[in-house]
N, C-alpha and C positions, 0 to 999 in steps of 0.2 A: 336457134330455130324460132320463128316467128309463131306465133297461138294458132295451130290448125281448128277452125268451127267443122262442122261434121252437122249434113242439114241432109234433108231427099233430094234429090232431083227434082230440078223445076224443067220444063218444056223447054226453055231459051239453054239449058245443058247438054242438050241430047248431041250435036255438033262435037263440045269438046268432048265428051264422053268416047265417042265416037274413034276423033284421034290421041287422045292418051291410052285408050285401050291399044288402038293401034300399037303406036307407041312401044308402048309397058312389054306389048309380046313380043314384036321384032326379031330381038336375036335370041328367043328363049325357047333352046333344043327340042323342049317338049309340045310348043306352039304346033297350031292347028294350021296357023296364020288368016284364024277368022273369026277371032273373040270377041272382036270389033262388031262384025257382024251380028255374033253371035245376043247381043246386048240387045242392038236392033229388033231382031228376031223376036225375043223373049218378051220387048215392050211392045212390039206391035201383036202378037200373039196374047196378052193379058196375062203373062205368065211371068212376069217381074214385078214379083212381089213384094222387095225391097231393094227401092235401089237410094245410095248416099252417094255424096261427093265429099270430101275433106277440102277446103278451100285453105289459103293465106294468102293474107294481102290482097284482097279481092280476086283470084285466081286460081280455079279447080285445078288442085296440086295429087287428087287420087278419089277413086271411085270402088266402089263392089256393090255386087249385084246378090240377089238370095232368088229363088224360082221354086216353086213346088216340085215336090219329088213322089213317085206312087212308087210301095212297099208292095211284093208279091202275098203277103198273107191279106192285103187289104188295109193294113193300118194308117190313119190321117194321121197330118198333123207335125210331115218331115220338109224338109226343104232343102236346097242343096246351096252352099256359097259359091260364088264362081263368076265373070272371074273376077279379081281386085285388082287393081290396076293403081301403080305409083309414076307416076313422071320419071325416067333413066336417071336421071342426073338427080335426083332428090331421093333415091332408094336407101336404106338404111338409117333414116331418120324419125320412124316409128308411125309415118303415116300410114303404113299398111295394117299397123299392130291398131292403130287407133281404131281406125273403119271394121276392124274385123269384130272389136272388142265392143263398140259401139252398134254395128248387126245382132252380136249375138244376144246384145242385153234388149235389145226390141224386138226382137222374136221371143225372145223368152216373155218379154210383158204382154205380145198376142199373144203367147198361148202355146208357141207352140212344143212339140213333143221330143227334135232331135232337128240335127243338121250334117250332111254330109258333104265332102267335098275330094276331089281329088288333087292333091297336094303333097309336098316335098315335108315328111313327117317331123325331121328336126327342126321345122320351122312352124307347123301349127300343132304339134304336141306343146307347145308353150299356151295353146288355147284350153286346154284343154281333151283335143282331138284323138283319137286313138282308134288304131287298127282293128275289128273286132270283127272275129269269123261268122259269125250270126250275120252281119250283115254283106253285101256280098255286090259286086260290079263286075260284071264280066269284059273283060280284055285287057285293061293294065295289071301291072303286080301288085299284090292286094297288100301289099304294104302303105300305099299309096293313095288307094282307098279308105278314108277316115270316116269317124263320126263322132256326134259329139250329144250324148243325151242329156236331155234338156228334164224333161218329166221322165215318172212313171218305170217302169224295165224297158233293158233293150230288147225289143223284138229278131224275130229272123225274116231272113227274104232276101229277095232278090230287090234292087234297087233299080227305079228306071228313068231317068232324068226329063224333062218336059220335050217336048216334041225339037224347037228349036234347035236343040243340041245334036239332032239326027240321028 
């Protein structure tokens, strides 16, 4: 494997972001089939708070997004990952690990308080992530629904994701 760099998104990305997100969801059962969109959305709405791209060899090889999240008891300061996105044919070569590992450590140095996401457990309980009935998503299986505390206690509540997501 060639040295993945791992930078923000620059404006001239937004295109391939665009189609590797595409991409990346394609044939994936639990696909919306609008992630792609959904990226869109989130930047044009001010509500992509962090987005990377993983490159090699001059060529955006994986991306993920972070978006503010409101907590029903009121608590700032949560965000949600979603989605990550690896190119099909480069999956399992730690570019997803990278980008995830590399968000979580710049949210942590803004500041902030936790991160959730909606994902396949045996794969981000290696982050850290864990299931935790305080916090709460209504309509998938709450196994599914993760989070990942950053600062402070975990709080309770209901979790609401930024408008884009619908």
């Amino acid at each position: 494997m060639n040295a993945v760099a791992i930078r923000p998104e620059a404006t001239a990305d937004t295109r391939t972001i665009y189609e590797l997100t595409k991409a990346a969801f394609r044939d994936m059962p639990f696909s919306d089939g609008d992630e792609q969109e959904l990226v869109d959305r989130l930047r044009a709405d001010g509500d992509l708070t962090l987005s990377l791209v993983a490159e090699e060899a001059d060529r955006i090889v994986g991306h993920i997004a972070f978006s503010p999240v409101t907590i029903s008891d009121g608590t700032v300061g949560w965000f949600g990952l979603g989605p990550v996105s690896v190119w099909p044919e480069l999956h399992s070569r730690g570019i997803g690990s990278a980008l995830v590992r590399r968000g979580i450590a710049e949210l942590r140095e803004r500041g902030a308080r936790g991160i959730v996401l909606l994902g396949d457990p045996a794969y981000y309980s290696r982050f850290g992530f864990i299931a935790d009935p305080r916090l709460s998503y209504p309509g998938p299986p709450p196994e599914y629904f993760q989070s990942l505390l950053l600062e402070d206690d975990m709080l309770h509540g209901e979790v609401r994701y930024a408008v884009a997501f619908g």
